[in-house]
N, CA, C and O atoms as a Tripos MOL2 file, in Angstrom:
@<TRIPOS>MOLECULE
protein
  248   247    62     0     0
PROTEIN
NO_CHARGES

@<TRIPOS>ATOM
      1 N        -113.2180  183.1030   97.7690 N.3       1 UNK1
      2 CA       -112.9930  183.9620   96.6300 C.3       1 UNK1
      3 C        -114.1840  184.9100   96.4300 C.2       1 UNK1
      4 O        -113.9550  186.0230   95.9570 O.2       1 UNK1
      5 N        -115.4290  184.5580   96.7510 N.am      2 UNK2
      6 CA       -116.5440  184.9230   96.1740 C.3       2 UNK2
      7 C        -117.1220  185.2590   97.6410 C.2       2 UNK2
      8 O        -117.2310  184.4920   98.5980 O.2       2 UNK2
      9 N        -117.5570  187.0070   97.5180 N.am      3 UNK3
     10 CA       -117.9880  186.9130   98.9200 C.3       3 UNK3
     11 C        -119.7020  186.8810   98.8240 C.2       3 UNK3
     12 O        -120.2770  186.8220   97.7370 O.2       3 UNK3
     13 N        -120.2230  186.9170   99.7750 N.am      4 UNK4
     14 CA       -121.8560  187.0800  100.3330 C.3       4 UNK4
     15 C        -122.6670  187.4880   98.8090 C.2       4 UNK4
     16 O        -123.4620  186.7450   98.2320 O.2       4 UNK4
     17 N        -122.2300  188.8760   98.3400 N.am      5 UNK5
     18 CA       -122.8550  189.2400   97.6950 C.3       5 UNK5
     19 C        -122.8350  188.8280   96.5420 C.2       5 UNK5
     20 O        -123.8950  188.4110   96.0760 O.2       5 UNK5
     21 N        -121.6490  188.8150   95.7390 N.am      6 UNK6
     22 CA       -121.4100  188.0680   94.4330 C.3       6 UNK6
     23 C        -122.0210  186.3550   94.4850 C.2       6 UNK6
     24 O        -122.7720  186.0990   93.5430 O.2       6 UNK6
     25 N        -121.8850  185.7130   95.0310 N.am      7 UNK7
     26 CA       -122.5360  184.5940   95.4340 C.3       7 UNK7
     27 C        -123.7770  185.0850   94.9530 C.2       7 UNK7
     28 O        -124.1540  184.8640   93.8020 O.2       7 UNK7
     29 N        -124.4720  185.7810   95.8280 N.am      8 UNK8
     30 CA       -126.2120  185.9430   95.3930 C.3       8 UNK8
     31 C        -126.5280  186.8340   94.0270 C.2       8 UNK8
     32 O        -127.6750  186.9980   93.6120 O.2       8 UNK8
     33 N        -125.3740  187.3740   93.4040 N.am      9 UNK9
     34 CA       -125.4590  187.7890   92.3210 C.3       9 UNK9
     35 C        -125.4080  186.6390   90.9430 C.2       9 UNK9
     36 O        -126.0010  186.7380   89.8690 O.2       9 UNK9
     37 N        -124.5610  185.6450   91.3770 N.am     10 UNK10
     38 CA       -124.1500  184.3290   90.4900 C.3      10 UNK10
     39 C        -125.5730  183.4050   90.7920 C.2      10 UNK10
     40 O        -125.9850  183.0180   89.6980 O.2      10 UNK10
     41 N        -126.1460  183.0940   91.5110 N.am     11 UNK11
     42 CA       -127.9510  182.8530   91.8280 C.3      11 UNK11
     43 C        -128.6930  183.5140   91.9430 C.2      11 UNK11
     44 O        -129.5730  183.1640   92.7290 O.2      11 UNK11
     45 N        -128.8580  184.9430   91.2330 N.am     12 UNK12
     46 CA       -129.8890  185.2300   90.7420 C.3      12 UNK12
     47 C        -129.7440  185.7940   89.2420 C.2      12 UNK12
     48 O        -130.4670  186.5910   88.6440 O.2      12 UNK12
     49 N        -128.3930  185.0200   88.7600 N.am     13 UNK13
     50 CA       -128.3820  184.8720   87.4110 C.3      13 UNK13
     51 C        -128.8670  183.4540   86.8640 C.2      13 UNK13
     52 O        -129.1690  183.0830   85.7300 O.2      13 UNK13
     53 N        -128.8340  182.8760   87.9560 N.am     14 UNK14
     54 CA       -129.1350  181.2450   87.8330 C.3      14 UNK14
     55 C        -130.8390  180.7960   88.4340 C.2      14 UNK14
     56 O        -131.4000  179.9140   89.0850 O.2      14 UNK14
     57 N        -131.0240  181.5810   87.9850 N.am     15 UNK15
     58 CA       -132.5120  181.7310   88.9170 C.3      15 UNK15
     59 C        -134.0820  181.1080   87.8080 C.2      15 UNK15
     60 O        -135.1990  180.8280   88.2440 O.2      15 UNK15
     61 N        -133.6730  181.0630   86.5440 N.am     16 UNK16
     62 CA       -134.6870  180.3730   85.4500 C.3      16 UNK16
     63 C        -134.0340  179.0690   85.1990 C.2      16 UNK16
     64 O        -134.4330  178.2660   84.3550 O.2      16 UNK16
     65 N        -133.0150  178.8960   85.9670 N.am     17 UNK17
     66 CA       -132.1870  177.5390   85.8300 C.3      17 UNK17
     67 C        -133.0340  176.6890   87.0050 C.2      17 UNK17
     68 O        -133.6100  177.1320   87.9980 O.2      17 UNK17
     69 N        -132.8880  175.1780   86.4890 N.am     18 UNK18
     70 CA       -133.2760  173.9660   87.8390 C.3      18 UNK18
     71 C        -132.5020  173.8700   88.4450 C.2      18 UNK18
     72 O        -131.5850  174.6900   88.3960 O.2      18 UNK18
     73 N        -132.4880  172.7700   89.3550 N.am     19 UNK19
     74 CA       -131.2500  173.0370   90.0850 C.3      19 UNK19
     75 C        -129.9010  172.2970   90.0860 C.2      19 UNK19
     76 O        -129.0180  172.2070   90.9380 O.2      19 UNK19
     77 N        -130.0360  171.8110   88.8740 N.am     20 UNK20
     78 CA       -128.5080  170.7060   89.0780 C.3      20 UNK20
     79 C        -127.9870  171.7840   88.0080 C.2      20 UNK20
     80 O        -126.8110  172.1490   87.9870 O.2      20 UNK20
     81 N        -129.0040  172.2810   87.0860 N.am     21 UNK21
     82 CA       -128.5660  173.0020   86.0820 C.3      21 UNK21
     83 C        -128.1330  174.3380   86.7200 C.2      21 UNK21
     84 O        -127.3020  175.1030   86.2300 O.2      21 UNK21
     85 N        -128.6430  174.4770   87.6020 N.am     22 UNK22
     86 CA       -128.0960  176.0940   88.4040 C.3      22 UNK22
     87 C        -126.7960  176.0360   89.3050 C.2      22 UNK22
     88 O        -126.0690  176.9690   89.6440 O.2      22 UNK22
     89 N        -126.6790  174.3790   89.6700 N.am     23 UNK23
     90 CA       -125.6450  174.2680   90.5690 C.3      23 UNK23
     91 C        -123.9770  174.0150   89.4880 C.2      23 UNK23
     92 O        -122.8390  174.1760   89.9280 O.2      23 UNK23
     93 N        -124.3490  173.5900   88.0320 N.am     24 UNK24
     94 CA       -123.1950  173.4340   86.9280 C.3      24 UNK24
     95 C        -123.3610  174.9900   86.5210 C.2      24 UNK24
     96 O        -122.4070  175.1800   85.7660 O.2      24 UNK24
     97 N        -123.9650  176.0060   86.6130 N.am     25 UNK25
     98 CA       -123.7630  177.2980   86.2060 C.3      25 UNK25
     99 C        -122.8450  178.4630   87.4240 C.2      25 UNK25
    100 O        -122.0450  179.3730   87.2080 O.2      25 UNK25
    101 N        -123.3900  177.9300   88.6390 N.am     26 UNK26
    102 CA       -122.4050  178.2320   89.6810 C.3      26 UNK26
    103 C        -120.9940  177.6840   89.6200 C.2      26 UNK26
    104 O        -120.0930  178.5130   89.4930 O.2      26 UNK26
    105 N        -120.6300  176.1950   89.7060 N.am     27 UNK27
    106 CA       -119.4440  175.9100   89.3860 C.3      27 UNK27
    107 C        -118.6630  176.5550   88.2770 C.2      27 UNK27
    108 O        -117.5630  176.9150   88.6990 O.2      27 UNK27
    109 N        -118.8400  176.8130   87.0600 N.am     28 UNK28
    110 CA       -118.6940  177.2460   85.8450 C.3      28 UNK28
    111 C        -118.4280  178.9810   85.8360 C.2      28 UNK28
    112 O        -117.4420  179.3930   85.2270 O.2      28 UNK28
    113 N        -119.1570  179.7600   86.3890 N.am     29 UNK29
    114 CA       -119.1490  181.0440   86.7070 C.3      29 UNK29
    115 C        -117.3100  180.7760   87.9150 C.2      29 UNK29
    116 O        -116.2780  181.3970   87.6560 O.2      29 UNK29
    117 N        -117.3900  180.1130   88.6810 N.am     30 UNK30
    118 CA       -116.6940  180.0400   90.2920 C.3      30 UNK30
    119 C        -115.1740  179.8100   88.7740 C.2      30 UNK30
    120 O        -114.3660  180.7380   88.7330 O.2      30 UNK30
    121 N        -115.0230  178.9400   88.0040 N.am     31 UNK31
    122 CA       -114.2080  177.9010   87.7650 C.3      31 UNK31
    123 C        -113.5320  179.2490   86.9950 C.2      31 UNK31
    124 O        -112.3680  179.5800   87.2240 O.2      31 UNK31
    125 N        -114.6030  180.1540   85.8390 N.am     32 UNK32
    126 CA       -113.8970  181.0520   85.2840 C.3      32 UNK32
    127 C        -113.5450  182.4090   85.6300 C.2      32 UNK32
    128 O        -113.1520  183.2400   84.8120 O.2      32 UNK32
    129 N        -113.6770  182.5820   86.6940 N.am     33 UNK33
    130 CA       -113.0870  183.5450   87.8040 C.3      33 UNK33
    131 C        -112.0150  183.1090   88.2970 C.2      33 UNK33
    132 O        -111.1970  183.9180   88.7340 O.2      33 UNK33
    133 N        -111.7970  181.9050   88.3370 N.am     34 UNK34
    134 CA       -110.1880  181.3230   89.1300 C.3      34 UNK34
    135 C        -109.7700  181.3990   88.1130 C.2      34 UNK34
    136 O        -108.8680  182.2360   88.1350 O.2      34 UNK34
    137 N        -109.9570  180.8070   86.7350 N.am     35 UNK35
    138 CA       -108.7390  180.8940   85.8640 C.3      35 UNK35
    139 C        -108.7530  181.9680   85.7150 C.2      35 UNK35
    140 O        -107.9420  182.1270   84.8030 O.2      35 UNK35
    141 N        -109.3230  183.3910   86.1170 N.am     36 UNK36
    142 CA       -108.9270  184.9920   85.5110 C.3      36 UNK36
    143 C        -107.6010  185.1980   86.3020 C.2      36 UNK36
    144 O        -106.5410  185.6900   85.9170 O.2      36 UNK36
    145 N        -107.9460  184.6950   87.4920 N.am     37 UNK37
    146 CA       -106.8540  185.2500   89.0180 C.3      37 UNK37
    147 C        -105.7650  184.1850   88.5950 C.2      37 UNK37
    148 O        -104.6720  184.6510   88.2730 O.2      37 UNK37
    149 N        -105.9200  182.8620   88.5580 N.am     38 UNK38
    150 CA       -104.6030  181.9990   88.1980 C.3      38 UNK38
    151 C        -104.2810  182.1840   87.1300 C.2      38 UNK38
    152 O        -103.4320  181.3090   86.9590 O.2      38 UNK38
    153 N        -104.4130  183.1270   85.5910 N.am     39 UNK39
    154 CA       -103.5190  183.2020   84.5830 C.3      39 UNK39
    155 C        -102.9760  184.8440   85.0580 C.2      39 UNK39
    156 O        -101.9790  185.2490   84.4600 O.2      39 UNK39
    157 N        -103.3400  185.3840   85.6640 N.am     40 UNK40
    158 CA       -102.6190  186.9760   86.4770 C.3      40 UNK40
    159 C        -103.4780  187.8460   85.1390 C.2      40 UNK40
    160 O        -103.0470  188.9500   84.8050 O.2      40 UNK40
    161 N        -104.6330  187.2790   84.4730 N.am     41 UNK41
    162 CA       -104.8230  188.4780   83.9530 C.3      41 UNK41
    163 C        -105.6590  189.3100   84.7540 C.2      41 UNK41
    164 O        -105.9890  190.3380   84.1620 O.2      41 UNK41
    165 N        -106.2110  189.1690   86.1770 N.am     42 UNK42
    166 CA       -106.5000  189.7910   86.8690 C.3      42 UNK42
    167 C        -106.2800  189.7730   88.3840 C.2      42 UNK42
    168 O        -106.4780  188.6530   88.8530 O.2      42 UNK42
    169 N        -105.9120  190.7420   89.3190 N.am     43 UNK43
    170 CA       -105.9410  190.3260   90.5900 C.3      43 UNK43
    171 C        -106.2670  190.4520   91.3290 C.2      43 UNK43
    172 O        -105.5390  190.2910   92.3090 O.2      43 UNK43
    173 N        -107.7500  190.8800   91.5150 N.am     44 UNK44
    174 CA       -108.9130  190.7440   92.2150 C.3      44 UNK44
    175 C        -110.0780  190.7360   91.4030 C.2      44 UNK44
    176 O        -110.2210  191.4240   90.3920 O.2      44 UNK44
    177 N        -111.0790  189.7720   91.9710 N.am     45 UNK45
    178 CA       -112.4110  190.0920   91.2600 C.3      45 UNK45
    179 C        -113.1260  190.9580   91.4950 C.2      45 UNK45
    180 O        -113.1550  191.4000   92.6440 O.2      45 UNK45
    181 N        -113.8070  191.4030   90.6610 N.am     46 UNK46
    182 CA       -114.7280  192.9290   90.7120 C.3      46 UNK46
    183 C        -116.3230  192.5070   90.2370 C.2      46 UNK46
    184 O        -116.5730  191.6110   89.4300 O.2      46 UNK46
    185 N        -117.0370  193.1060   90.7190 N.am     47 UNK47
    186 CA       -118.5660  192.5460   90.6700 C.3      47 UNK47
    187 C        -118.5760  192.5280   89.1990 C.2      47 UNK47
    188 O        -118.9350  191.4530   88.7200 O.2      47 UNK47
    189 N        -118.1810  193.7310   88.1240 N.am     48 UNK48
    190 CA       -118.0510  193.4830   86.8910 C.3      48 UNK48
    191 C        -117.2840  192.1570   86.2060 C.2      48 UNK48
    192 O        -117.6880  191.8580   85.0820 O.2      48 UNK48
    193 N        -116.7960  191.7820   86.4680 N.am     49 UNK49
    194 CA       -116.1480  190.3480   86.2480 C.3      49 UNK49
    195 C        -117.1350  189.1310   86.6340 C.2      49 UNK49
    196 O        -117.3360  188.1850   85.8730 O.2      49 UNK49
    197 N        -117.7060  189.2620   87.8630 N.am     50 UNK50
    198 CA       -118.7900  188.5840   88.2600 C.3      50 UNK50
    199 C        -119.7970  188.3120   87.0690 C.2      50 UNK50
    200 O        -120.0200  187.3690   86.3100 O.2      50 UNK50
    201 N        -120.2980  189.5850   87.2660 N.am     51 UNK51
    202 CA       -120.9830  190.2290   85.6360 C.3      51 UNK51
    203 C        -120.7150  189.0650   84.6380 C.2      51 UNK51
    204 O        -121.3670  188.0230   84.5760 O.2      51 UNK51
    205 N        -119.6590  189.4100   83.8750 N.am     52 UNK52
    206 CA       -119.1660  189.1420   82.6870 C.3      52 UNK52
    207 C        -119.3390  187.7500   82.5420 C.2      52 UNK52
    208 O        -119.9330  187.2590   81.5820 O.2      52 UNK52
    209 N        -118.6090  186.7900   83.8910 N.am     53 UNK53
    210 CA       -118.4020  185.1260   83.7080 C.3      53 UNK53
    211 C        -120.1420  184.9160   83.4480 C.2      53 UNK53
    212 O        -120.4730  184.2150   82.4920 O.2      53 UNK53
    213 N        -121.3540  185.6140   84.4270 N.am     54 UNK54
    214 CA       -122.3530  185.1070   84.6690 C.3      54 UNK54
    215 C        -122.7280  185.2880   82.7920 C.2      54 UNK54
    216 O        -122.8380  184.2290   82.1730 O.2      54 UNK54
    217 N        -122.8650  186.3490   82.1650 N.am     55 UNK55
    218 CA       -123.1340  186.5080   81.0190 C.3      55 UNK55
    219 C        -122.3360  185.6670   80.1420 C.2      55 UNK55
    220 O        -122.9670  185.3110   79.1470 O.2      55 UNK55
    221 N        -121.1790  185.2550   80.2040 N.am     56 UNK56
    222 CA       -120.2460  184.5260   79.3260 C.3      56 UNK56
    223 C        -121.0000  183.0380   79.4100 C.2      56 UNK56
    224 O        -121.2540  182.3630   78.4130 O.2      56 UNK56
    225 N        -121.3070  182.6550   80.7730 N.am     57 UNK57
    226 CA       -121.4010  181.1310   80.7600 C.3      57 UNK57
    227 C        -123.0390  181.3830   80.1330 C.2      57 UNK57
    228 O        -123.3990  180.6060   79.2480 O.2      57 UNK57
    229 N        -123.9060  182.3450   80.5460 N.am     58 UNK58
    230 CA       -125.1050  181.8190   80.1210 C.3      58 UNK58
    231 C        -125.1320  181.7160   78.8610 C.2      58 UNK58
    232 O        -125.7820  180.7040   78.5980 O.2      58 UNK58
    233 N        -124.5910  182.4830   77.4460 N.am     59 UNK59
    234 CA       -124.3790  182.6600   76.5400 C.3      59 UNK59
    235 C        -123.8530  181.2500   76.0150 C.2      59 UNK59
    236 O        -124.3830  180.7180   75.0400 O.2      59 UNK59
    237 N        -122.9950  180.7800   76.5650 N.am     60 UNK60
    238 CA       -122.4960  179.9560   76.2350 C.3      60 UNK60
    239 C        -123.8160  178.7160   75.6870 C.2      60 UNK60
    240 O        -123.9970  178.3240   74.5350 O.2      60 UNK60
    241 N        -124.2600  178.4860   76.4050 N.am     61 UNK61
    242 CA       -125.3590  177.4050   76.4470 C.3      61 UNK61
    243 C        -126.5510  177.6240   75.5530 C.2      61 UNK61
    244 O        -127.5570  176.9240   75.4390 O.2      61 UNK61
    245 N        -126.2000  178.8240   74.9000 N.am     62 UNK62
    246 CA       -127.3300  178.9520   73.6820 C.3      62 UNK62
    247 C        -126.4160  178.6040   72.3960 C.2      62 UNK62
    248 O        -126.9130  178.5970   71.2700 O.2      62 UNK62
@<TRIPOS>BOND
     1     1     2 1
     2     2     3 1
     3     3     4 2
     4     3     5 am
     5     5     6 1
     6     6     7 1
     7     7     8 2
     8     7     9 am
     9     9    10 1
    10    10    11 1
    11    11    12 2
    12    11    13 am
    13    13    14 1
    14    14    15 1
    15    15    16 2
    16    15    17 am
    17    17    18 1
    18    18    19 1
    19    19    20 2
    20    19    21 am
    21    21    22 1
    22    22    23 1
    23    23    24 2
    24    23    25 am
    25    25    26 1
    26    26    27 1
    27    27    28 2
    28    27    29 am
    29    29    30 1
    30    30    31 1
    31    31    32 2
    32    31    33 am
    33    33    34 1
    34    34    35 1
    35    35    36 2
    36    35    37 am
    37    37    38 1
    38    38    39 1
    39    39    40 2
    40    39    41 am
    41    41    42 1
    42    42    43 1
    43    43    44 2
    44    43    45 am
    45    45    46 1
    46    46    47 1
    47    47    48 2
    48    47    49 am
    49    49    50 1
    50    50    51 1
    51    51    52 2
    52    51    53 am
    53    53    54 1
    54    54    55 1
    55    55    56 2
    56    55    57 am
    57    57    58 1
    58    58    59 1
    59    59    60 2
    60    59    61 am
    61    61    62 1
    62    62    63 1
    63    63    64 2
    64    63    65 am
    65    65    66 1
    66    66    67 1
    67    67    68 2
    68    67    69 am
    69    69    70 1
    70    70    71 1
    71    71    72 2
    72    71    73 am
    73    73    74 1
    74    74    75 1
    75    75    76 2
    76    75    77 am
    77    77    78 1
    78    78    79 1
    79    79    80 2
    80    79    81 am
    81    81    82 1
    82    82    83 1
    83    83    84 2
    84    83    85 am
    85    85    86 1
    86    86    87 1
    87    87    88 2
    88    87    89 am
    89    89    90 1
    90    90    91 1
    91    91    92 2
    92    91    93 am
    93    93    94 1
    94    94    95 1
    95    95    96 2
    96    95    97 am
    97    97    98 1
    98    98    99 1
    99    99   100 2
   100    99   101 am
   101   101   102 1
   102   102   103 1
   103   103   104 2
   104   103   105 am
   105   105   106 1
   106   106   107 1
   107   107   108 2
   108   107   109 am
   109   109   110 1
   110   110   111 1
   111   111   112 2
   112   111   113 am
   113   113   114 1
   114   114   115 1
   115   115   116 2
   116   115   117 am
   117   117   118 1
   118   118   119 1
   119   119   120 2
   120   119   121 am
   121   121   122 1
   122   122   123 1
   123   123   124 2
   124   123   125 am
   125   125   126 1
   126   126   127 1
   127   127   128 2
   128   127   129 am
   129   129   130 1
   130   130   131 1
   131   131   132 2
   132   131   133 am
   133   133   134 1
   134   134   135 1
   135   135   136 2
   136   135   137 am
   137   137   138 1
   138   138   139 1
   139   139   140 2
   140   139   141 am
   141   141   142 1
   142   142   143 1
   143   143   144 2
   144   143   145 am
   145   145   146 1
   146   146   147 1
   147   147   148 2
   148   147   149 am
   149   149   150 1
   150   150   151 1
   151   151   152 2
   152   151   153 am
   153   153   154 1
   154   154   155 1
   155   155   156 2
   156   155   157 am
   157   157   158 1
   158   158   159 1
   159   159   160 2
   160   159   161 am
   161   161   162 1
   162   162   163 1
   163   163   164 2
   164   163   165 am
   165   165   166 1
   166   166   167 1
   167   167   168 2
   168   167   169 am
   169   169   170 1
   170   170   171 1
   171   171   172 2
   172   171   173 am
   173   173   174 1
   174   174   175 1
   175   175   176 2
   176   175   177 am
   177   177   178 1
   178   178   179 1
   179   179   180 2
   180   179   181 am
   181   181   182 1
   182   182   183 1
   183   183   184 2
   184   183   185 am
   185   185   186 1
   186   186   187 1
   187   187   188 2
   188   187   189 am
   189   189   190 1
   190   190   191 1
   191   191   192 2
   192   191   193 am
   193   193   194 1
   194   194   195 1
   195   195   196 2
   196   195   197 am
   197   197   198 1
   198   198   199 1
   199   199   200 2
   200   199   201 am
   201   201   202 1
   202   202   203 1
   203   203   204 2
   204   203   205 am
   205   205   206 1
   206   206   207 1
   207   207   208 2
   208   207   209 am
   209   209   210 1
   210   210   211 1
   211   211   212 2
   212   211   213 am
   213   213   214 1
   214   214   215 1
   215   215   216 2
   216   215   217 am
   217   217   218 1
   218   218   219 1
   219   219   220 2
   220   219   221 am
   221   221   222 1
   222   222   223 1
   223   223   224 2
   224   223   225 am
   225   225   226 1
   226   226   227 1
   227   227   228 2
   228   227   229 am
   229   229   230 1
   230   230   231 1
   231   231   232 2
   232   231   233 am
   233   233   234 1
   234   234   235 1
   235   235   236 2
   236   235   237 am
   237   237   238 1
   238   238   239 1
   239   239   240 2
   240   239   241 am
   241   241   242 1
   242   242   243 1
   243   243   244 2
   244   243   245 am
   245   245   246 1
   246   246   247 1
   247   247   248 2
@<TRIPOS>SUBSTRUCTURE
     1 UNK1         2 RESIDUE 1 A UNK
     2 UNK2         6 RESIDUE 1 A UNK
     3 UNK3        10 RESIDUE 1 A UNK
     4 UNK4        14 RESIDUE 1 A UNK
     5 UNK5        18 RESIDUE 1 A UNK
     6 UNK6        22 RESIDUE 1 A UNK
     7 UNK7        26 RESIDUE 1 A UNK
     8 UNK8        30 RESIDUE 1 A UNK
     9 UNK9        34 RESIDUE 1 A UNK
    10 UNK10       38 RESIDUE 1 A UNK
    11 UNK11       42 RESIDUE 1 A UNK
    12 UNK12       46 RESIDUE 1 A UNK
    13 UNK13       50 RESIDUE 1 A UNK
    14 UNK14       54 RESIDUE 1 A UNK
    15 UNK15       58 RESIDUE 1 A UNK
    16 UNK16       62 RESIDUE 1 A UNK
    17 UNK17       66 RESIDUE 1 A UNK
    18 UNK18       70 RESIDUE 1 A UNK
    19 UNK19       74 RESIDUE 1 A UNK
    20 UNK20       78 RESIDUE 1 A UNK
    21 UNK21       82 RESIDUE 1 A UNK
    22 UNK22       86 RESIDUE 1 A UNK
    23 UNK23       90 RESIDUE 1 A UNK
    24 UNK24       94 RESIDUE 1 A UNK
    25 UNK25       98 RESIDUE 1 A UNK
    26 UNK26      102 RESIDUE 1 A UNK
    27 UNK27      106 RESIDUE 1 A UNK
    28 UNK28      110 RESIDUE 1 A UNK
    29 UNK29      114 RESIDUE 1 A UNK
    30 UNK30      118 RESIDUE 1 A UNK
    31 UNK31      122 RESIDUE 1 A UNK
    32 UNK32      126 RESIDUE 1 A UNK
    33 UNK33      130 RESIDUE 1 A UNK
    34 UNK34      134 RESIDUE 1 A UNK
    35 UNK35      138 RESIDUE 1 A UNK
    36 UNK36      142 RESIDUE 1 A UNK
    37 UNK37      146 RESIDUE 1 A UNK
    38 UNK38      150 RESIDUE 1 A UNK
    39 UNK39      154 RESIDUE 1 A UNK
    40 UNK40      158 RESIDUE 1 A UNK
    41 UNK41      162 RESIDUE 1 A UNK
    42 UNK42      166 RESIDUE 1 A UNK
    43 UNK43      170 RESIDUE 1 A UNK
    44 UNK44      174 RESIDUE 1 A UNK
    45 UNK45      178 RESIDUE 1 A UNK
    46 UNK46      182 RESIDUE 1 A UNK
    47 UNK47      186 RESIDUE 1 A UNK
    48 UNK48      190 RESIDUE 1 A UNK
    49 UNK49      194 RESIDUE 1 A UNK
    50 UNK50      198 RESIDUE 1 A UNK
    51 UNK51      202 RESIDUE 1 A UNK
    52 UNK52      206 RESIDUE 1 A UNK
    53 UNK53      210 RESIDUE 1 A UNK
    54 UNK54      214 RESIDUE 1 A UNK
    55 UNK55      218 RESIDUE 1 A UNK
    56 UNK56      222 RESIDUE 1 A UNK
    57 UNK57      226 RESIDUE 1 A UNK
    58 UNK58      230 RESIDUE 1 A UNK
    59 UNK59      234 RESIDUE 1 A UNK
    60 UNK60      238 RESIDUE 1 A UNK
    61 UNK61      242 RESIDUE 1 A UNK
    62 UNK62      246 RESIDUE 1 A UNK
């Protein structure tokens, strides 16, 4: 789903994170990108979407 680059975009949003904590921010980013594509509100991911989950999940945790 996630190619080369978005990958290294989702870890170096995760990059002040440790690493179990960086590896549940990767899953979490990965998990809400599938549910965008499996509810059809989108049908392809776009680095902006990338974007968004990485900002949504970090947010989340404050």
């Amino acid at each position: 789903m996630l190619n080369k680059e978005d990958r290294a975009m989702v870890s170096e949003a995760a990059r002040g994170l440790n690493g179990a904590d960086a590896a549940n921010f990767e899953s979490a980013v990965i998990a809400r990108l599938q549910q965008l594509l499996d509810s059809g509100v989108v049908s392809g991911i776009t680095k902006n979407h990338v974007r968004a989950a990485c900002t949504a999940e970090l947010s989340r945790g404050k």
